[in-house]
N, C-alpha and C positions, 0 to 999 in steps of 0.2 A: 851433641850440640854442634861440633864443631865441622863432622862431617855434614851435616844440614845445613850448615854455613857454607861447607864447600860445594854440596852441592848444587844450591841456589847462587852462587859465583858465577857456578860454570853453566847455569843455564841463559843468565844475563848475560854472559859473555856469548852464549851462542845465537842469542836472539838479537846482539848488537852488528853479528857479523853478519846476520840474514841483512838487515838494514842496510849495514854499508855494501854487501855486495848488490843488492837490490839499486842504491845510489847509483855505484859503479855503472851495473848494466846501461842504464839510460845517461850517465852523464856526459858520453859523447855528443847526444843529440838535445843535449841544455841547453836552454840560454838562461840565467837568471832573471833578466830585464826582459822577458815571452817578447820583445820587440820583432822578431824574426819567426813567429809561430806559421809552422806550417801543417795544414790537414790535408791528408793522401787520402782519395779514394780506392782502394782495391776493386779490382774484378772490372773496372770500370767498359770495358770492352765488351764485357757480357750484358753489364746494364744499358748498356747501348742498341745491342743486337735484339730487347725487349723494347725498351724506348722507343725505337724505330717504328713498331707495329703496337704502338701502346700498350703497357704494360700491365697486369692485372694482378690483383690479389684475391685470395677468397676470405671471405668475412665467414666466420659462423658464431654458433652461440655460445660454444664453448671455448672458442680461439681454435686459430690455425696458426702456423708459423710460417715466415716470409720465406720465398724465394724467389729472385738471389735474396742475400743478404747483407747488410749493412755492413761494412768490414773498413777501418779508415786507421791509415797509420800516423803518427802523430811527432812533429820535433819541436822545440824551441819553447819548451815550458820548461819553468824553476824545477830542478831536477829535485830538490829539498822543499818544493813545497806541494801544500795536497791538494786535490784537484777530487770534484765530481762529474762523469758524465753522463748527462739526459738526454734522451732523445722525445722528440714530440711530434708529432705529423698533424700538419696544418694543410687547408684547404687551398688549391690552386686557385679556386674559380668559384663562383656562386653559381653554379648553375646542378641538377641531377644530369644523367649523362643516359645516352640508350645505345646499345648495338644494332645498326639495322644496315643491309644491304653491304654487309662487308665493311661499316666503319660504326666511327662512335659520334656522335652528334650529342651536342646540345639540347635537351628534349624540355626542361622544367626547370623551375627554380631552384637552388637547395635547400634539402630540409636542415628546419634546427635543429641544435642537439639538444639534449635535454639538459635540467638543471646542473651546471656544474660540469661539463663537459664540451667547456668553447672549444678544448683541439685535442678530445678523446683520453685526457689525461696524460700524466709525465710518466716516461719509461726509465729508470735509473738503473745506470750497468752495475753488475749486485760486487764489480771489485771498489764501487766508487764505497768514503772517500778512498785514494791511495795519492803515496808519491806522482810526482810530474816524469820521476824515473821511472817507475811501474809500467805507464801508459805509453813509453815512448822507447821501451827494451823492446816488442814486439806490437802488430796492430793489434789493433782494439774490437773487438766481433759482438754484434747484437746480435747473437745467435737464436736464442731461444724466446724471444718477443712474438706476441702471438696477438693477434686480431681479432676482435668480435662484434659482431653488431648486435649486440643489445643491454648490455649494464657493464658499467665498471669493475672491475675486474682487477685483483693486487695482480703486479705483474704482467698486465692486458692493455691494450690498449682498444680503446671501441670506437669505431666508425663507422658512419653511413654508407650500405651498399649503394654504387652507380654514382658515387663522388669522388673526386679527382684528389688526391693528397700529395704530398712532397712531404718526407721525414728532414727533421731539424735535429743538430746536434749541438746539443749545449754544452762546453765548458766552464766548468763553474770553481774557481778557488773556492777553498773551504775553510781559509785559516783565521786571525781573528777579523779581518776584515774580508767578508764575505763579497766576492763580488762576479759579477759576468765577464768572461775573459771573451770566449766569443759566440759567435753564433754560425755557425756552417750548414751550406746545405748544398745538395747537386742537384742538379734539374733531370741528369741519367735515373734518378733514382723515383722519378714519379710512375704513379700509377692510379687506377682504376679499382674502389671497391667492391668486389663481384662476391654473391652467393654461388655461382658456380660460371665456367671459362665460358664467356663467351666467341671469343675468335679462336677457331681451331688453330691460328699457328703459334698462339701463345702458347696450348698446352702442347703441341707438338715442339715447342721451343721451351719448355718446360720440363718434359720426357728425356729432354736430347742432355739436356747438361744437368740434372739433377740426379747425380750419383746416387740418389736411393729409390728413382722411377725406374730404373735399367729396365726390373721386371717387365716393367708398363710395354717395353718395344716388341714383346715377345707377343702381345694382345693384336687379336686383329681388328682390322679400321672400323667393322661394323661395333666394336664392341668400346670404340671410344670416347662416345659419348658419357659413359658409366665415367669418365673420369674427370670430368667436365668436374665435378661437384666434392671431388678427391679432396680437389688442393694438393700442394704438398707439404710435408711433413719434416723429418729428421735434414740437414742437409751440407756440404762444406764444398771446397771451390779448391779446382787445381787454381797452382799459379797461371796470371796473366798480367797484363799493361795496367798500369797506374795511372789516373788522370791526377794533376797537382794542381791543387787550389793553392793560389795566395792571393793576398791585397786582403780589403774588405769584403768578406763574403759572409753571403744575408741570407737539411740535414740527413745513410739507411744501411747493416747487414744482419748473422744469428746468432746471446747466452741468458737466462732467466734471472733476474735480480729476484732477494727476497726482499727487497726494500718496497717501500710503499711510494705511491704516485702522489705527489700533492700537486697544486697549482704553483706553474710556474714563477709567479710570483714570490711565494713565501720560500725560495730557496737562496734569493740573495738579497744584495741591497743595489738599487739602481745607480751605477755608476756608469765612467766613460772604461770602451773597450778598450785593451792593447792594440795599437797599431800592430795590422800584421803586414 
């Protein structure tokens, strides 16, 4: 009895020291009062060089996963309090979108989504909830978030091929009073949903910096069409330049939560944000 005493001692005691050295890591970049919360875009220089020539994704049925990808480092949250993040991608613009003659034009209206999916469902990153230390000891990567155009999907997020999206990053305290700390988003990060690339210098600008296309450069040009409808797959980012959001700002990179999506709504309770 006594050693089962000691040994459940020593296991509280080593799960207190994961906490506090977890505290630790992020309590440099705490603030208790979020008054000073800052959201880093990563790779931001890459989501630029796609942005430029509008950027695309491929939808499919089963999901595909983004690239680039959402990647955002994070300071000036209660190091000791817990935090959820969601991500959502909402529509730019009402319009469907067409590739013709070398550009994207405004062609139709957009279509609706179906019951219960005003903005394709809520993405939850599968460390949420965790410490404000957690999320702010290293960035934060939607790595394994995956697209599809036709049903909901745990894990998924679904959207209309040939419509224009921007991903949203939510902040969400999770302690007893639930609330919206903020809302982020970058405009670098928008894109086009496609069943397959339509401007060749996206997938050629997709080939170049996606560490697991390399193959792909070995293929010759008559044969790259075939990849048009690939998407890509598996994928991670050397280092590069940071763009830094602060002030009020009004959300995208690649990990798979098991958590489920609900509507944004039922995840807090309508309050005022922290000034950032």
């Amino acid at each position: 009895s006594t050693h089962n005493s000691d040994i459940l001692k020593h296991c509280i005691s080593r799960l207190l020291t994961a906490v506090e050295d977890e505290l630790q890591a992020g309590r440099e970049k705490g603030d208790p009062t979020e008054s000073r919360l800052q959201v880093t875009l990563e790779d931001a220089e890459l989501w630029r060089k796609f942005q430029h020539i509008t950027n695309e994704m491929i939808v499919t049925k089963s999901g595909r996963r983004m690239f680039p990808v959402l990647k955002v480092s994070v300071s000036g949250l209660d190091p000791g309090s817990m935090y959820s993040f969601l991500l959502d991608f909402i529509p730019t613009d009402s319009y469907r979108w067409k590739f013709a003659s070398g550009e994207w034009l405004a062609a139709a209206e957009a279509e609706g989504r179906s019951e219960g999916q005003d903005h394709g469902g809520i993405y939850i990153h599968p460390d949420s909830p965790n410490f404000g230390a957690h999320w702010m000891k290293a960035a934060v990567t939607f790595n394994k978030v995956k697209l599809n155009n036709k049903h909901k999907t745990e894990g998924q997020i679904m959207l209309n091929s040939l419509h224009k999206y921007e991903p949203h990053l939510y902040i969400v305290c999770v302690g007893l009073q639930r609330r919206l700390v903020t809302d982020v988003s970058f405009k670098e990060t928008q894109f086009i949903a496609v069943t397959a690339y339509q401007n060749e210098e996206i997938t050629a600008l997709k080939i170049k910096h996606n560490p697991f296309a390399k193959a792909f450069l070995d293929i010759k040009d008559s044969q790259y069409p075939c990849l048009w409808t690939t998407g890509c797959s598996e994928m991670s980012f050397s280092p590069s330049p940071c763009a830094v959001l602060q002030g009020p700002i009004s959300s995208e990179y690649l990990m798979q939560p098991q958590g489920t999506t609900q509507d944004g709504g039922a995840w807090w309770s309508p309050g005022p944000a922290q000034s950032l």
